[in-house]
N, C-alpha and C positions, 0 to 999 in steps of 0.2 A: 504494500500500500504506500509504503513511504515514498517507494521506485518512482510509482506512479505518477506524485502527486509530484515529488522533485522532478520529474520528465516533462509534465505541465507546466509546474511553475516555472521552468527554465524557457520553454516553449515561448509559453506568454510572455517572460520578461524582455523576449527580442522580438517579440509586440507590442512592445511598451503596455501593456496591460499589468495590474497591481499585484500583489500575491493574496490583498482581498477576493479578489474577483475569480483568480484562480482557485482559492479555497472555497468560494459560493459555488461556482460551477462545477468541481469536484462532489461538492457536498449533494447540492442537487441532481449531479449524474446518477449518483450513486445510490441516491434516496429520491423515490418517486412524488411529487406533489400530493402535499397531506392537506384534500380540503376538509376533512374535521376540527384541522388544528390552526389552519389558517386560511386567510381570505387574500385571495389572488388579483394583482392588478394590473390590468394591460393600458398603459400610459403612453399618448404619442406627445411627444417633446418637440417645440417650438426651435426655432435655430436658431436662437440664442444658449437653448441648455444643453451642457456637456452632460453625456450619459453616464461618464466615469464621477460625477458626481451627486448622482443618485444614489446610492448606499448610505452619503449624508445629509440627506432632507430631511429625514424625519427620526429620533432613537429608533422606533417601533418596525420601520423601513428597512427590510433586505430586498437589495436587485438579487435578482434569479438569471434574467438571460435576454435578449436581444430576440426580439419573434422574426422567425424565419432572416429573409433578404431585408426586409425592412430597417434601416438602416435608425429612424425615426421612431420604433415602437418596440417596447421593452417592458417584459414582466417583470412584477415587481411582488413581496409577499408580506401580509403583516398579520401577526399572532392576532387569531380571532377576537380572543379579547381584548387587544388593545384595542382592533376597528370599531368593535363596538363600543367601547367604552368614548373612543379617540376622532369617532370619524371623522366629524366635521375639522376637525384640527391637524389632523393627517394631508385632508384633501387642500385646507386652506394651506398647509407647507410645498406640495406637491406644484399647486399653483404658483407662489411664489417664487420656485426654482423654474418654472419658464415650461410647465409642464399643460398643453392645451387642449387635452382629452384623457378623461380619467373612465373608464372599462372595469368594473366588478367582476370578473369568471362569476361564470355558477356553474357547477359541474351538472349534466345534466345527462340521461341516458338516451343514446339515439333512439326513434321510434325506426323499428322494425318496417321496412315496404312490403305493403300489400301485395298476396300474388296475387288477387285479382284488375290486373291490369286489362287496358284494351288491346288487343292485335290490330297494327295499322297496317 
């Protein structure tokens, strides 16, 4: 694990990426999104905010990971009970760092398709 994790963070450091960021992305490979324990937020960022400065907006605020190509839209994670306890305060810091669309995940189960379809 150690290998691993020193292989990444060597990786990332000649990406100028932090050894935070390497340990979150680590941490969340290797551990699957827990929406019991936390509430998930997909953020798109204005170009003025650095996304390497997301980790520090808010205490309650862990970046998780950059969604897909999108260069502008990044998930982000906050322990259940702080959201609930913090939201509006969370969301008001979010805004402040330049952030102009704030996305709740909700986990949700796909609905199964019908076979009874039409033949065209």
């Amino acid at each position: 694990m150690n290998d691993l994790y020193e292989h990444l963070f060597r990786a990332d450091s000649e990406r100028n990426v932090t050894q935070t960021r390497a340990q979150t992305w680590l941490a969340h490979t290797l551990m699957p999104l827990n929406y019991e324990l936390n509430t998930y937020l997909t953020v798109t960022l204005s170009d003025r905010c650095d996304p390497s400065t997301l980790q520090t907006v808010h205490p309650a605020v862990t970046y998780i990971d950059q969604v897909g190509q999108l260069t502008d839209v990044h998930r982000l994670s906050v322990p259940m009970q702080d959201w609930e306890q913090g939201k509006e305060e969370i969301m008001r810091s979010l805004t402040r760092a330049g952030i102009v669309r704030i996305d709740v995940e909700r986990l949700q189960q796909r609905a199964k398709r019908s076979d009874d379809h039409e033949e065209l």
